[in-house]
N, C-alpha and C positions, 0 to 999 in steps of 0.2 A: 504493500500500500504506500507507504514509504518512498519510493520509485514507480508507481505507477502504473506497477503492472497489470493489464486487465485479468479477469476469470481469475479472482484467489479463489474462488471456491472450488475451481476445474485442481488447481494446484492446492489444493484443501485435500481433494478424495484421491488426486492421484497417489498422496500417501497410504492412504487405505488400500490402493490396488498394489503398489507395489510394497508395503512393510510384510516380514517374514518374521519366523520366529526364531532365527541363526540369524548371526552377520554376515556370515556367509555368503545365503542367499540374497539377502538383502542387497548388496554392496556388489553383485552380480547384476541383478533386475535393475538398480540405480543406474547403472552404467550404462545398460544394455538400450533402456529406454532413452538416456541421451544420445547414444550413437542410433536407434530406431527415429527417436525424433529430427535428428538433423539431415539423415536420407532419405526418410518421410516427405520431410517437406519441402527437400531440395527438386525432388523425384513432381511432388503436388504439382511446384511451381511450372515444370518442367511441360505435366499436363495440359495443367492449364493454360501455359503460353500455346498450347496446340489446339485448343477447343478452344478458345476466348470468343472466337466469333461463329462459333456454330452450338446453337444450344440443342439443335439435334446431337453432336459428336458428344458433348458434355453429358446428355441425358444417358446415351451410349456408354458411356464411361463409365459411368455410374450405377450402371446395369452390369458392366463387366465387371469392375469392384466386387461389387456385389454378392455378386455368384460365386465368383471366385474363391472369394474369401472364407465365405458358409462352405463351399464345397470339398475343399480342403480343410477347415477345421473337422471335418467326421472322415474323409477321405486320407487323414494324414495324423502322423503322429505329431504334428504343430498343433492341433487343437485349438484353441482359445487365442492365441497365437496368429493366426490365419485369420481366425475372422476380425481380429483387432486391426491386423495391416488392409484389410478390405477394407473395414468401415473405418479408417484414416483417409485413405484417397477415395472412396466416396464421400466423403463428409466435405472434403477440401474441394471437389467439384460443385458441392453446391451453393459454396460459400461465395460464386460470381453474380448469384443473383442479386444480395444485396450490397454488394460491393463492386458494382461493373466498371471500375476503374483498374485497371492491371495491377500500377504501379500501390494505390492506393492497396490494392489484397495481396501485393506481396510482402508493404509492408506486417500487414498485418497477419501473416504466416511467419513472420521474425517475430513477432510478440508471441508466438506459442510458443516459439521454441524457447523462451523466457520463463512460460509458462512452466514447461515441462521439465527446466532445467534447476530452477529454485528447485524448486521440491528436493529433486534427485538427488542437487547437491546437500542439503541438507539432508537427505535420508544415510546418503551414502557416511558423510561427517558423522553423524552420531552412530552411526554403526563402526564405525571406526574408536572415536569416543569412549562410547559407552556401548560395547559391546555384550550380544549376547553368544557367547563361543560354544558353536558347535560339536566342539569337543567337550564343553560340563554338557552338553544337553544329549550327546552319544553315550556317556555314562553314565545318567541320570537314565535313558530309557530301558540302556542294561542292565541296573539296579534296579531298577522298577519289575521286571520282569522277573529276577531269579525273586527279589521278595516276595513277588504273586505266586511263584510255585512254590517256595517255601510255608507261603500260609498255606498252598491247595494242600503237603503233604500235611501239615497239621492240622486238618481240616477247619482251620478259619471259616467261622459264621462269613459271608456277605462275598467272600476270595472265589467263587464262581465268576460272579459280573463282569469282577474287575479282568479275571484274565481272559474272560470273553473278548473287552476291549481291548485289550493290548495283544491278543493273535490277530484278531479284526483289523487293525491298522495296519499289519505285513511287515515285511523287512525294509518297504521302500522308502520311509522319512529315515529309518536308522543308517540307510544307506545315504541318502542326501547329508547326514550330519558328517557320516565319516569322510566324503568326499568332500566337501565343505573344510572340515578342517583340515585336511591335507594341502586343500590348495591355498590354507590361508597360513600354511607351514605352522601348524598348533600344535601337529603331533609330528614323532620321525615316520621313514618309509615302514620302518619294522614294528612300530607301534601300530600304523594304520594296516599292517597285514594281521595282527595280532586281534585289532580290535574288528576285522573281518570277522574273524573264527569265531570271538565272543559273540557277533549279533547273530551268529548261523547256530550255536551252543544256546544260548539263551533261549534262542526260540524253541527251539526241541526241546529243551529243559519244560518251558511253562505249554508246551502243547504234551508230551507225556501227565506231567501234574497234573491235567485238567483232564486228562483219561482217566490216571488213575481213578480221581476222585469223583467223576462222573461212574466210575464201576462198584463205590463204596469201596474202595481199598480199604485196610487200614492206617489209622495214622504212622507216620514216621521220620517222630522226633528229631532222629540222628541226620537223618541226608538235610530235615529243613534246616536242623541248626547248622549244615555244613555249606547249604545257598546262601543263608543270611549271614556265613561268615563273608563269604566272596561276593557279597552282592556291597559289603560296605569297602571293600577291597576296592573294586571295580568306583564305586561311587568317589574314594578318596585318593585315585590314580595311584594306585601302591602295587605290589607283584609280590609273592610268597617265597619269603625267601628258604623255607623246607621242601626239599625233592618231594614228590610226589609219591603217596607208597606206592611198594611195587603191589603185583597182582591183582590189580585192580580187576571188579568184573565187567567181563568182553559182551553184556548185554544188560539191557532194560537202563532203569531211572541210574543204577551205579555207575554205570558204565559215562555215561553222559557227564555226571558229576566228577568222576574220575577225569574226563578231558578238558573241562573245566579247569580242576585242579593243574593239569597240565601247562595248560596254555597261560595260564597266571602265572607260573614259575618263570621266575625270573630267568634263570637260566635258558628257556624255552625261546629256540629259534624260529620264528613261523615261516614256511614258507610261503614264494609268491603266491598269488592266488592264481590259477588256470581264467585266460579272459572267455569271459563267456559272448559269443556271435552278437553282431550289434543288429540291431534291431532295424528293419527296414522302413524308411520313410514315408512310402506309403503302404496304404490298407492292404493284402492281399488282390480284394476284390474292387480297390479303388476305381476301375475304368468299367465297370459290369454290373456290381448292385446296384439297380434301379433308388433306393433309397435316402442314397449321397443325391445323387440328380434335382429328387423332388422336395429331399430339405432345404438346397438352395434357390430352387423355384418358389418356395415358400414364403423362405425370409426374404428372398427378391419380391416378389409380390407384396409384403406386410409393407418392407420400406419402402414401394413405390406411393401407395396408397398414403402413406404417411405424406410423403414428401410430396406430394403432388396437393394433395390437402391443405395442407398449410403455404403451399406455393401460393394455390390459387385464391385461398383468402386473404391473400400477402399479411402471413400471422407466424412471420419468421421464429416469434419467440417459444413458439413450442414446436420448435423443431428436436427438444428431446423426445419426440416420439418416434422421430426416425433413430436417433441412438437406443431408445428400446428395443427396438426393430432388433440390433444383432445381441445384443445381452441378453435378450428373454430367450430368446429361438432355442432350443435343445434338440434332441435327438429323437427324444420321442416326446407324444402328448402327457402323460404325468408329470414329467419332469417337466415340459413346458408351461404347465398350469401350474403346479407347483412352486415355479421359482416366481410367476407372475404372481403368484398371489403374495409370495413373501414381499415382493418389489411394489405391491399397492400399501398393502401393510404399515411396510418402512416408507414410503411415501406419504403419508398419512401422519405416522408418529413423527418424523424429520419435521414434516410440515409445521403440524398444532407445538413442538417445541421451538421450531424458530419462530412462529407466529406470535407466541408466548411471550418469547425472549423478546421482540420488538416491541410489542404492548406493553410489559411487566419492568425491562431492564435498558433497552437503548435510550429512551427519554432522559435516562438519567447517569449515562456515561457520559464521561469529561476527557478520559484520557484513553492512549493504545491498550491501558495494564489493564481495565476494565475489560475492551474489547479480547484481548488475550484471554483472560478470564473465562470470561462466556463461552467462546469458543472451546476453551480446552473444557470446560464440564461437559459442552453438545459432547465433544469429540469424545470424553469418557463414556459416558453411555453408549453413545452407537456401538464403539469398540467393545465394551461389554457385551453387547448383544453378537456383533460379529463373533468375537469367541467363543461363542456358545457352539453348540451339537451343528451338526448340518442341516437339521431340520429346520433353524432358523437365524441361522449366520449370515447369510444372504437380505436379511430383514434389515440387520444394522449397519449395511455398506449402505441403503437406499436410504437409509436414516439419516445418514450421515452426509449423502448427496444435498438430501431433499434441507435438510439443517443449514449446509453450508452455501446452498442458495437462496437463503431465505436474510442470516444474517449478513452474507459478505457479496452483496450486488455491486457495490461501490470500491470509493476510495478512505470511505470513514464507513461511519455509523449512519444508517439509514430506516426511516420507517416506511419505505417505498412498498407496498405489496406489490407490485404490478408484476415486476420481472419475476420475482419469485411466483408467484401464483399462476403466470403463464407457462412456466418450464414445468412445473407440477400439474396445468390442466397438458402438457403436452406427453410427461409420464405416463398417466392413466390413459389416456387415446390411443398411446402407442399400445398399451397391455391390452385393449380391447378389440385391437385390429391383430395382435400374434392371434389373441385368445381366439377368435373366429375362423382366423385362416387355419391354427394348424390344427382344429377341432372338425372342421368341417374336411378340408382336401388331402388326401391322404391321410388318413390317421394312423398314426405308429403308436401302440403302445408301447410301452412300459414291462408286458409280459414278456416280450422276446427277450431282453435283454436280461428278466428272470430267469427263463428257461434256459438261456445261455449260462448263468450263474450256477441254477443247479445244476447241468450236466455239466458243467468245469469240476464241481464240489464230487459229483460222481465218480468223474474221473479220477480224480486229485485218490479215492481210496481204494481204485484200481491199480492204479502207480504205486502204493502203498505195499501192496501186496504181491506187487509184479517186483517189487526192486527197482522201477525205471528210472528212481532220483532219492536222492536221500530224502532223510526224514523230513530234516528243517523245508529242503525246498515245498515236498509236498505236502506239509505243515501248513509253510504260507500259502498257498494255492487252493490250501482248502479251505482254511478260514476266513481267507479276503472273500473267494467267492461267496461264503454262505453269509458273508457282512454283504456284499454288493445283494443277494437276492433277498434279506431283510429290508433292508434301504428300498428297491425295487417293488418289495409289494405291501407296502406305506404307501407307495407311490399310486399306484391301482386306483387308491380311492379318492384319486384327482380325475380320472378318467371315466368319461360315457360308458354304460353298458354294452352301446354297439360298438365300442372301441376298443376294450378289453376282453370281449367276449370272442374272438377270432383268436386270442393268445392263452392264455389264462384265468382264472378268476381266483380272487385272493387267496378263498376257502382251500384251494387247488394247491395254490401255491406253500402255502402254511403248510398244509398236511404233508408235502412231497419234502418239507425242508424239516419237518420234524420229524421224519422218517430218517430222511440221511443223516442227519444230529446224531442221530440215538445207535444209528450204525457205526458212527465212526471211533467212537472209543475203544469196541473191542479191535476194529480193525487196527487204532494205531497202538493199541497193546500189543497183538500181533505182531506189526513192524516194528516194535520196541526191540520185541524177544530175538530179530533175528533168524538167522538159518539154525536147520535141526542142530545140536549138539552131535558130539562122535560120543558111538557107543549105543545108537537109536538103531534097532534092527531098520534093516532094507526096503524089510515091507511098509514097517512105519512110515520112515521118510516118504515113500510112495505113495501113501493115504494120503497122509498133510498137504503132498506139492496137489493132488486131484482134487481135494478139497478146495483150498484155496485157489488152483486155477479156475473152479466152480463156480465158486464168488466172484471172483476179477471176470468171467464172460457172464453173469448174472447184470452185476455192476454195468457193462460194460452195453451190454444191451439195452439195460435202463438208460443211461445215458442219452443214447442215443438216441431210444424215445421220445424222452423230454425235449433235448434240443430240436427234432423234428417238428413237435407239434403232436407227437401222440401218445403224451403223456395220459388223456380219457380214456386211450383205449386198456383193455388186462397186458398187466405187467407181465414180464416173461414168466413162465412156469419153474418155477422151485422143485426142481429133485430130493431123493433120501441122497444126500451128497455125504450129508453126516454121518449114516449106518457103516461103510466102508472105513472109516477112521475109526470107530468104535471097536469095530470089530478086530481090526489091526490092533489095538492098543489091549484089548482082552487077551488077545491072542501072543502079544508080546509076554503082559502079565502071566500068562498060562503057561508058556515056554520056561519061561525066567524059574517058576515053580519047582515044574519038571524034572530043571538038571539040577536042582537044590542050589540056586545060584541068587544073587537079588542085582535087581538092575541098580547101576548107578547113581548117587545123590542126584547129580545133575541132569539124567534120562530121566527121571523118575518126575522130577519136579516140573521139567518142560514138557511132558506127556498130560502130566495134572492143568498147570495152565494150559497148555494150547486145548485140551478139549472143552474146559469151561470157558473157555473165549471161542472156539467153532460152534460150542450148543449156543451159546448168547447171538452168535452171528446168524446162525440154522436160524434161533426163530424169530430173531429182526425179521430177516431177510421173507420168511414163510408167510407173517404177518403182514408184509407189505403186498409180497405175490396176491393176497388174498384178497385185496381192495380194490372198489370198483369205483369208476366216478360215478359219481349220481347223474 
């Protein structure tokens, strides 16, 4: 204000889109947006020197932005990303309308880049400043984790939820932190290889725990009290300086704990990590699914209507309903209702509190310290709300929009409703022109992208069984999906009937995910345990692997169902897959008899478990065979 810069409210919330919860990332985005800003709108200028005198070429332009940009945020791993640099140079194309002077709009595409660069550089300064280092917040999430399984082994009242939540998130923020701090040199190379192993340990660690005690195990004391030793290890960047005993056990919850032990030992060289295949740019089916196509004909279509709308009533000031336009648009309709409803919501509370503030507090400010003031209480609440769950995080970025156009129109203190209340009637218009479009033409629900979820989670305890990947990976894989297919049918009851009735219905969805839930504990007991022990007659081994291949092509067909779309139809057929291992393991017992001989401690004990974990599985699996849709 101070200098004169126009839009502090634009460089208000550009804070909120670009603040992280590492410096990290923060002081990455900061940067990234000034270098995106400066080629942005060098590129704008660029256009527009080319279209200036053809408002057909310009409206073309803007069409091609457009589409572009939607079409590749779902077509590409850019995501959100894409459609931001689309709707930059569409937004800069339509900014000749009210500015048909060249020189005059190009000044004024150097005051955004003013805009965009305050912020940044301050974001970037106080993350430098006052820093939050993603290396205490890599082992704060490490800590958090073995504590969670150390309560599940002692079976702590309420240590379900939580470690529900913390598999739910996956390994991918623990990996953004370790990578984060590496490249901000907080840790060394052999630290950062080190603190790999612990985020792939940790996670098996609290996805065992939550088996265990999902099966009623017993409690046990001694491994939790030996989590919560190395969980404060871990928390206080320290390393054990006692070898690790020997003989450690080569399976289950010991065995885990023992590599733990391991890997904290100081002495303990980690090797590199093997890089895993990078990930390709675009979709698979980027050029072929119809899907990509008609979400960008979509969102083309909501922001024509916008912008043409407000063109023709020459009522520039709620041209944020063309920026709804690419913020609301999703993927599917739930999530698109969804987020629109949060963004009326927070439009609304943003609104009545700066309305507030100008009736109740600007009359009576005299100085900036007041205006500072005010602003940073808006700014605490909204951010309050953004941190909250995802259910309604989104609520307090549109709060904090709608807030900060409401108090900061100007160069001071203002009681002007007009502009503020024109950019909030241009909000809401914008959500009732997505809401229409993407309810009415093509409707995508929300079910696919369940049904995708649960047959991921299917798989994920196919892979389990098969050996395809270690534990921890298939771990995360099982838990992110079965969080992405809760998340997903919350969503459901955003959507029409005739919109979700082509995918799933909630009731559907619930029943097929507390089916797989309640399967997956013996199965990850099972993969705790390992292959047979030596010492297991021949036969035996030959029941378990028939068994278990049983399960993995049962799984496996489920799957497959689901993801198709015919999940209503009867689940495959359930064999006596069980009787054959029974019989095996009597027949072992029988033998053993015989020649006056006793099997093994360690045969003996894996024979016991693994058949109370195949009958458990036998009648999941039998129960579910059983169910029909309605």
């Amino acid at each position: 204000m101070a200098n004169h810069v126009p839009e502090a409210a634009l460089s208000c919330y550009l804070i909120f889109f670009a603040s992280k919860d590492n410096s990290g990332s923060g002081i990455l985005i900061g940067l990234g947006l000034i270098v995106a800003a400066s080629v942005g709108i060098l590129l704008g200028v660029l256009f527009l020197m080319i279209s200036a005198d053809s408002p057909f070429l310009r409206l073309a332009f803007i069409a091609a932005f457009t589409f572009g940009g939607m079409y590749f945020s779902q077509a590409s791993r850019l995501g959100s990303m894409a459609g931001t640099v689309g709707f930059v140079f569409a937004f800069v194309m339509t900014l000749y309308d009210i500015i048909p002077v060249a020189e005059l709009l190009t000044r004024a595409l150097t005051w955004m880049w003013v805009v965009v660069f305050f912020p940044m550089f301050f974001l970037v300064l106080l993350n430098v400043v006052a820093p939050r280092s993603p290396a205490r917040l890599l082992r704060a999430t490490l800590a958090d984790r073995l504590d969670a399984a150390a309560a599940l082994l002692r079976n702590t009242p309420n240590a379900v939820p939580t470690a529900h939540a913390l598999l739910g998130d996956g390994n991918a923020k623990a990996s953004t932190y370790q990578r984060m701090a590496r490249l901000l040199s907080l840790t060394s190379k052999e630290e950062s290889y080190r603190e790999g192993e612990l985020i792939d340990l940790s996670y098996r660690a609290l996805a065992v725990a939550l088996a265990r005690s999902q099966e009623g195990a017993a409690p046990d004391p001694v491994l939790a009290d030996e989590l919560g030793r190395y969980a404060v290890v871990v928390r206080d960047r320290e390393l054990l300086t006692i070898v690790p005993r020997a003989g450690a056990a080569t399976s289950g919850m010991e065995a885990i704990v023992g590599r733990l032990a391991a890997t904290l030992w100081q002495g303990y060289a980690p090797p590199p990590p093997s890089k895993a295949p990078a990930e390709p740019l675009l979709a698979p089916d980027a050029f072929h699914n119809p899907r990509y196509t008609q979400f960008a004909l979509k969102t083309l279509l909501a922001v024509m209507i916008c912008y043409i709308t407000y063109t023709a009533l020459d009522w520039f000031e709620i041209h944020t309903a063309m920026i709804t336009c690419f913020y609301v648009a999703l993927g599917t309709t739930g999530e698109t209702i969804h987020k629109l409803t949060l963004r009326i919501l927070g439009c609304l509370i943003g609104a009545a509190m700066g309305v507030g503030a100008m009736i109740v507090f600007v009359p009576h400010m005299t100085d900036i310290g007041h205006l500072m003031v005010l602003v940073g209480c808006g700014s605490l609440i909204a951010a309050w709300i953004a941190n909250g769950s995802e259910r309604i995080s989104y609520m307090g970025w549109q709060a904090a929009l709608a807030f900060f156009l409401c108090t900061l129109g100007g160069f001071g203190p203002s009681v002007d409703f007009g502009v503020a209340t024109n950019r909030i009637i241009g909000i809401l218009f914008g959500n009732v022109v997505v809401s229409l479009v993407f309810s009415t033409i093509w409707p995508v629900s929300v079910g696919g992208n369940v049904r995708g979820a649960l047959a991921k989670a299917s798989t994920a305890l196919t892979g389990l069984l098969r050996g395809e990947k270690d534990l921890g990976q298939q771990a995360a894989d099982f838990h992110t999906a079965v969080k992405t297919a809760e998340s997903g049918t919350e969503l459901l009851m955003f959507e029409a009937e005739r919109v979700k009735k082509t995918e799933i219905a909630p009731d559907e969805a619930e029943a097929l995910l507390s089916d797989i839930s309640a399967l997956s504990a013996p199965v990850f007991l099972l993969s705790r345990d390992g292959a047979a022990p030596r010492g297991m007659p021949r036969y035996v081994k030959a029941a378990t692997v028939r068994f278990e291949n049983a399960v993995a092509q049962w799984l496996d067909t489920r799957a497959s169902d689901i993801k198709n779309g015919r999940w209503a139809s009867e689940p495959p057929i359930w064999g006596d897959a069980l009787r054959d291992v029974e019989v095996a393991f009597n027949r072992a017992r029988r033998q053993a008899g015989e020649q006056g001989r006793r099997l093994p401690a360690a045969v003996r004990a894996q024979m016991v478990s693994r058949l109370r974990l195949y009958r458990q599985i036998d009648a999941r699996i039998a129960r579910m065979a059983d169910v029909k849709a309605a």
